[in-house]
N, C-alpha and C positions, 0 to 999 in steps of 0.2 A: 302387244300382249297386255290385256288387262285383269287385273286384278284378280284373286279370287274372292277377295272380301274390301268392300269400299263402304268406309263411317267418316263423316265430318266433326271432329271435337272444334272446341273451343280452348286456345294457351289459356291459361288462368294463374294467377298468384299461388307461389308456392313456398313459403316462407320469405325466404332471401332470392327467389330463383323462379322461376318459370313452369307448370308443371301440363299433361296431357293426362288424361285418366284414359287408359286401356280398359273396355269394357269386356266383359266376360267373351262374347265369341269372334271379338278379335285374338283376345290372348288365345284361345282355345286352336282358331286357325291356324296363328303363329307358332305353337305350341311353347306359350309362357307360363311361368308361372310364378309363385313367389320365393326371391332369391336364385330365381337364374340370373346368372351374368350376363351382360348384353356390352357391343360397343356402339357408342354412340356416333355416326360419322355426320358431317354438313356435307353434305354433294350438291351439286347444282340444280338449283329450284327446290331444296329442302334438307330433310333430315332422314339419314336414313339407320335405324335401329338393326342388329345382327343380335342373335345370339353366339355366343362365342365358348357356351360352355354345359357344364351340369349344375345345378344349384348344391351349394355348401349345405351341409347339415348341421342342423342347428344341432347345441347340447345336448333336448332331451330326446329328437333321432336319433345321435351317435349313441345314449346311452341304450333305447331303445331296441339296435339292432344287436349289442354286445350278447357277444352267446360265448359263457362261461366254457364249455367243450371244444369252440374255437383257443381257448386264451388259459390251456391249465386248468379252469376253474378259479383265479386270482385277476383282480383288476391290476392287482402291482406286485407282483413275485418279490418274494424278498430273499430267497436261494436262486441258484440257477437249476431251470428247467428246461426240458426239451433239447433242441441241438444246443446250447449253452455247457451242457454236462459233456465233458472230454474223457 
């Protein structure tokens, strides 16, 4: 089975560490992007990268998608609201 997409990098210095730079239509094929989770495995004859997850939402996404009509209308209720009221 070969590939659907084949690039040759170069390792290069990466502070303290080793680094690969994913170019755009690798990452695209892979469907990466910035802050997905991935694992890293050594398999025989190389390295081989999984994603393993959804990417984290940064701050200003989480604040971003907050929709007051979800949530009361309050970032931080300071009575009890919704099923909290007995």
């Amino acid at each position: 089975m070969s590939p659907a997409l084949k690039v040759e990098q170069i390792v290069q210095e990466w502070g303290n560490g080793l680094g690969v730079r994913i170019t755009s239509p690798v990452a695209k094929a892979a469907h990466l992007s910035q802050g997905v989770p991935i694992s890293v495995e050594v398999v025989k004859n190389g390295v081989l990268l999984r994603v393993v997850g959804k990417p984290k939402l940064s701050l200003n996404q989480k604040l971003k998608a907050f929709d007051p009509e979800n949530h009361s209308g309050e970032v931080m209720a300071t009575t009890a609201m919704g099923k909290e009221i007995i």
